[in-house]
N, C-alpha and C positions, 0 to 999 in steps of 0.2 A: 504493500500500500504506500501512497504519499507520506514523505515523514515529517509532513504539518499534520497528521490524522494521530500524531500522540500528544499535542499540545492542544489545549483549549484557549480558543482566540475572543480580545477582549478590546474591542476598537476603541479608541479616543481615552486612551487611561495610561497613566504612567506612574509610575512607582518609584520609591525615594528606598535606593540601597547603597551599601558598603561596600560589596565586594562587586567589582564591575569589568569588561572590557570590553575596548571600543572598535569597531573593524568596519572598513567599508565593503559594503557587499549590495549587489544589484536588485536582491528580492528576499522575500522571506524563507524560501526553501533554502539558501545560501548562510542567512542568518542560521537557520535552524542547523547545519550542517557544523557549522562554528560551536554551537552551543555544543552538539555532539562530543565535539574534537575538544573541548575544553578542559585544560588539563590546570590553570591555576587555584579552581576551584569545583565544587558539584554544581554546574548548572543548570540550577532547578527554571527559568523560563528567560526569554530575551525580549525588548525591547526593538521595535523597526521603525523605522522614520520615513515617511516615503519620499519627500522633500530632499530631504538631504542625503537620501538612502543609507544611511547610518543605523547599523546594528549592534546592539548592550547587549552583551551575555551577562545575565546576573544569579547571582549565588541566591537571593533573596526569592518569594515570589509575595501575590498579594496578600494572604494568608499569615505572612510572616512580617509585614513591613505594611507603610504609609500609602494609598493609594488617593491619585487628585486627577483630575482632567487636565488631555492634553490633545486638543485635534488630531495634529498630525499622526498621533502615535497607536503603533497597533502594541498589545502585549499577548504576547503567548505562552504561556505555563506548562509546563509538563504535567502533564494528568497525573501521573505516576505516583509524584509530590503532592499533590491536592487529594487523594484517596486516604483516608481516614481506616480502612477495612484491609483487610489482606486476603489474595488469592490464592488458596492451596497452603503451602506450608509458610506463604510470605516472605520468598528468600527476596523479592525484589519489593517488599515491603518498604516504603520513603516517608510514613506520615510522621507525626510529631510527639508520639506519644513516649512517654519518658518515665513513666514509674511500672512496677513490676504487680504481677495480679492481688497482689497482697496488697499494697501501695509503698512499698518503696522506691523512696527515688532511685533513679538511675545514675551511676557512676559517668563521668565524660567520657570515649572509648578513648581520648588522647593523654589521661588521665592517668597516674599509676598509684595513687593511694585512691581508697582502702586496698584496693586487689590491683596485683602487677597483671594486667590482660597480656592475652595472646593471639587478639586481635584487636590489632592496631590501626589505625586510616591510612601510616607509612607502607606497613604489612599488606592490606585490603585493599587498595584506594579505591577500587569498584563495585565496596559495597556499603556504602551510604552512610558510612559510620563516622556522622555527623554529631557534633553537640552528646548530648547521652539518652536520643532516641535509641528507641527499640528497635531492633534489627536482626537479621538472620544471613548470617555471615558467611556460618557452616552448615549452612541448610538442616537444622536441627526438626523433626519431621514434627516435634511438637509447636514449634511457628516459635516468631520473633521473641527473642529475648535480651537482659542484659547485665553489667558488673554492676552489682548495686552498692548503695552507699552505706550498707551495714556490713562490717567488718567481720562480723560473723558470718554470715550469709555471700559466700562471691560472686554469683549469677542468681537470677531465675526467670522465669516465663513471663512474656505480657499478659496481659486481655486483650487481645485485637480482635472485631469482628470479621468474620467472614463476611467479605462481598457479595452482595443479592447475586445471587445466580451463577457466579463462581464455584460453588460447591454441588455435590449432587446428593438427592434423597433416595431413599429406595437403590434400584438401579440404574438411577438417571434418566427414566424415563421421559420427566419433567425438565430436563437438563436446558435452558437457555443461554449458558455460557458462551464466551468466544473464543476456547481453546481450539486450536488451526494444527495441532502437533500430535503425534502418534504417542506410545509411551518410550518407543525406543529413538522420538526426536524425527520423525520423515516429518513433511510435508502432508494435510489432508488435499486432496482432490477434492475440486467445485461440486456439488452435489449435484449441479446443473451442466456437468460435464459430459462427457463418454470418454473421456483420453485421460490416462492412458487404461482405465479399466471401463468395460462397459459393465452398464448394470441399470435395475428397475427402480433405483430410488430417488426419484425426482423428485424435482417440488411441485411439478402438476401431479403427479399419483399420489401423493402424501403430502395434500397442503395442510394437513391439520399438525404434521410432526414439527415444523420450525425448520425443514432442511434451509438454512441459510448460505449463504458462500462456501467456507469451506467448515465451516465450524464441527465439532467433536456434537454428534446426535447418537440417540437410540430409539430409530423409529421401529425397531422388530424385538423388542422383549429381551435382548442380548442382556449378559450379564450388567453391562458399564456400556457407557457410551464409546463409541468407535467412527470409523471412518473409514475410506479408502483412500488410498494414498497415494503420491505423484508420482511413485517407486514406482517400475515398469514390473520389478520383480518380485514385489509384494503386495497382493492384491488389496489387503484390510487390516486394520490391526487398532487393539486398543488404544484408547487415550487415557492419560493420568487422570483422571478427574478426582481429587478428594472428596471425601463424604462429608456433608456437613454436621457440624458440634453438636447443635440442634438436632433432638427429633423431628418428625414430620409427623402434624396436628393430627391426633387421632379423628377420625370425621365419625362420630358416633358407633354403632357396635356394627355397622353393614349394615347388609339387609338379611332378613330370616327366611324370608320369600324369594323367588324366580321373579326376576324384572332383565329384560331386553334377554342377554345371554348370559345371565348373572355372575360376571365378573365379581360384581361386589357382596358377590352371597357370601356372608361368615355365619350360617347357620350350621346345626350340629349333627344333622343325619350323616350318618355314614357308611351306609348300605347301597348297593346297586340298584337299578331299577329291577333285576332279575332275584335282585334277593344275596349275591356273594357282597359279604363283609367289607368294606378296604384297609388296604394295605397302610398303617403310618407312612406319614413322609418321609420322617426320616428314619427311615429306614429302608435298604436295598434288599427284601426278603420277602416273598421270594421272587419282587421283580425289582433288577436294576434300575436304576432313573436319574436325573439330571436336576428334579427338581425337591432339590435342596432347599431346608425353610432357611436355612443359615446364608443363601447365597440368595433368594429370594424374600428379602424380608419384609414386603408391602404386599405379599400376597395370598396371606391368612395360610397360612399353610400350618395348621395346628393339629395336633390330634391326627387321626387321620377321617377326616371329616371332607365332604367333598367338596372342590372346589372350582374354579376357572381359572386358573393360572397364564393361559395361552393361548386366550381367545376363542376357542371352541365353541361349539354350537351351544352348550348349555355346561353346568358341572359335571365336572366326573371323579373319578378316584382309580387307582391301582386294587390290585382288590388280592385278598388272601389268596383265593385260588392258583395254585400253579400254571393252570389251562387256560385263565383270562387274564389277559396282562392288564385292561383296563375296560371299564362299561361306565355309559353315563348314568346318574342320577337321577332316582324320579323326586323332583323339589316342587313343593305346591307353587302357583306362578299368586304372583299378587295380587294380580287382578280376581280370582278367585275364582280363574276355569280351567279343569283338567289338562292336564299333558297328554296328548294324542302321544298314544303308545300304537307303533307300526303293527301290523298283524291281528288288530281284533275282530272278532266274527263277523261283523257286518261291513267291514272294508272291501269290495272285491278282490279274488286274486290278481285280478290282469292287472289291478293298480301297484303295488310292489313288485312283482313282476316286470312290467315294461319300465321301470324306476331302476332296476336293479339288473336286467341285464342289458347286452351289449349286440350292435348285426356289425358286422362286417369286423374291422379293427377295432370300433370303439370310438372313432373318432365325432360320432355324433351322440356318445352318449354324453345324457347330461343330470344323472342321479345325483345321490346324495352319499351314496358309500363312503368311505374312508378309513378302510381298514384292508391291508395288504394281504398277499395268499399267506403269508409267516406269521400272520396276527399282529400287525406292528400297526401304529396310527399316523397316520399320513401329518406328513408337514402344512402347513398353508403355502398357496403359491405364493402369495405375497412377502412369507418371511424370510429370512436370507438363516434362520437357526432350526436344527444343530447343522442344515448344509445350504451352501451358499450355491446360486447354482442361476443361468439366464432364462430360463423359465415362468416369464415373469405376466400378469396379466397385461400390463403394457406393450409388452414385444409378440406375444399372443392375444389380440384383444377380439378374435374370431372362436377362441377355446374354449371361454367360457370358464376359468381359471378360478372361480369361487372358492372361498375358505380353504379347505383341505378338500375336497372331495376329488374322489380319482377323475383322472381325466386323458385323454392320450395329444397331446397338444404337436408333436411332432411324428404322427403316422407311425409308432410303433405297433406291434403285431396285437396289444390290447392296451384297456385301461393301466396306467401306472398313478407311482407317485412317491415325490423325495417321504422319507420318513420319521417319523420323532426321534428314531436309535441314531447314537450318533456312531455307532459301530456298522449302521447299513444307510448308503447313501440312498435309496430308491430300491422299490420292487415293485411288483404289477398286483394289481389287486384282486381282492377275494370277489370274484365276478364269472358270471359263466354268460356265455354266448347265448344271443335270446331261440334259436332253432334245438340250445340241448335241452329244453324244456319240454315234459310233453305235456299236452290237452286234460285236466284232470275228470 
């Protein structure tokens, strides 16, 4: 981006400070560039003149010092210095805060009584260890700290807050942040890209996620926010995001009832609609799984009680049985009308029937199945977890690409579909051709 997009501009204002230099320079990207390179002191914003084209890199900004009007003059601040909050662990934390969570003051870091420090501004000079604000030097993971003035005590922690939307709740689903960085430092690729990775997650198919520029999202239920990245040779990868201090506001107890696809059921049945038991969450016995209440932790996963973890058509649960790895839930709907359970007597058969099988390859059928010939549950087409894959309802918009439900989108020999196992990428589904059917 332009590097006036890190200073906040403040026309016809000029400020009365101490530590200053004076350079000529043709514009304010040139000013700004100066400030950059400034090595007599931290300069926290610059002064530009248009008249004269004269540009002040100053140690000061308005926050800290006198401010009066002055036509001519534009001032520009480093955001950086004006943030009062810290992002992450705060290692580029610059506000002003100077006593420690307890309240004691803060030692100067140029300072060697009460504590001889071992960082210095000689030692550091890039990390802000100005005056005896709190800072984070050595990227200490529990955030900005510093030498205090109790001779007992040589360091300790701030209180700094966390910045609105810098941190993530849950699994970041929520996330409005603007980290642009993998965890291993790449580059994220524009969400509105296709170079150098193609993929289905735009911001016309997912305007409700926030895909912005390049920003760190989690528009498909992923553990943490991620990205794909400008790396030719790495398609995707996490981003750092910390969790924030703060828990996330309990929003009453759920609901006890079926409303839309009851995501937000936290009620306590825990039986299948067929009647097998389920399985705890956490627990992999006797069927393995992914969804962990420790790695999911906004999405009730108590007990083993049924749930919506992943968007599905309604709850469901894992279930004791060795022979079902998982069946949905029969949950009263709130509205106070039964669950239309498939197969009751007065259904005709042709109607399940021409739902459930398949003429030729498949490619015009358009059920509701979603369970594989190996009994495994179909992924959604839309989601890129547990396998990421160009199958997407965007790039198929003739397929008919609904939630999970099998589908043959590329002319193979039947119905398929990627799967929840992250040990099998795809199989073809539990479906029979509609002629092996006979007349009953």
């Amino acid at each position: 981006g332009d590097i006036l997009d890190d200073y906040l501009r403040t026309d016809g204002v000029w400020i009365l400070t101490r530590n200053k230099q004076f350079y000529k320079t043709n514009n304010e990207k040139e000013c700004a560039e100066k400030c950059e390179a400034e090595r007599n002191f931290s300069c926290r914003a610059f002064l530009f003149t248009r008249k004269k084209l004269q540009c002040l890199t100053l140690a000061e900004n308005a926050r800290m010092t006198v401010m009066f009007n002055s036509t001519d003059a534009v001032l520009y601040e480093k955001k950086i210095y004006l943030l009062q909050c810290k992002k992450g662990i705060g290692k580029d934390y610059r506000g002003t805060e100077a006593k420690t969570w307890r309240g004691i003051p803060c030692q100067k870091w140029a300072e060697k009584t009460p504590h001889k420090p071992n960082y210095t501004p000689e030692k550091y000079p890039n990390a802000g260890l100005d005056e005896n604000y709190c800072r984070n030097p050595d990227g200490d993971e529990n955030g900005p700290w510093c030498y205090t003035t109790d001779p007992a005590t040589r360091f300790d922690h701030c209180n700094i807050p966390e910045c609105e939307g810098q941190c993530m709740q849950c699994n970041g689903e929520d996330y409005h942040g603007e980290v642009s960085r993998t965890k291993s430092g790449l580059e994220c690729q524009h969400w509105d890209a296709q170079e150098p990775h193609m993929h289905g997650f735009t911001p016309q198919n997912f305007p409700e996620k926030d895909l912005k520029m390049n920003y760190c999202r989690n528009p498909d239920g992923e553990l943490r926010p991620w990205c794909f990245t400008t790396s030719p040779t790495k398609r995707w990868e996490y981003c750092n995001i910390p969790h924030c201090t703060a828990h996330p506001p309990v929003s009453g107890l759920g609901s006890q009832c079926l409303s839309g696809k009851g995501e937000d059921y936290r009620g306590r049945i825990a039986i299948t609609e067929s009647g097998n038991t389920c399985q705890h969450w956490n627990t992999q016995f006797p069927h393995r799984h992914g969804w962990i209440p420790d790695r999911y932790p906004c999405k009730g996963l108590e007990e083993n009680y049924c749930r919506n973890p992943d968007g599905e058509k309604r709850p469901w649960c894992y279930t004791i049985n060795s022979s079902v790895r998982w069946e949905y839930c029969a949950i009263p709907r709130c509205d106070g009308t039964e669950q239309v359970i498939a197969g009751m007597s007065n259904v005709p058969v042709q109607v399940p029937l021409s739902e459930e099988c398949y003429r030729g390859k498949g490619q015009s059928y358009r059920g509701t199945t979603s369970i594989t010939v190996s009994g495994k549950k179909c992924q959604a087409w839309s989601s890129m977890f547990p396998h990421r894959h160009e199958k997407t309802p965007d790039r198929f918009p003739n397929a008919d690409l609904r939630d999970n439900y099998c589908r043959n989108p590329d002319g193979d020999s039947s119905p398929w579909c990627f799967t929840t196992d992250p040990s099998m990428r795809w199989d073809y589904c539990n479906l029979k051709r509609c002629d092996d059917y006979t007349q009953e």
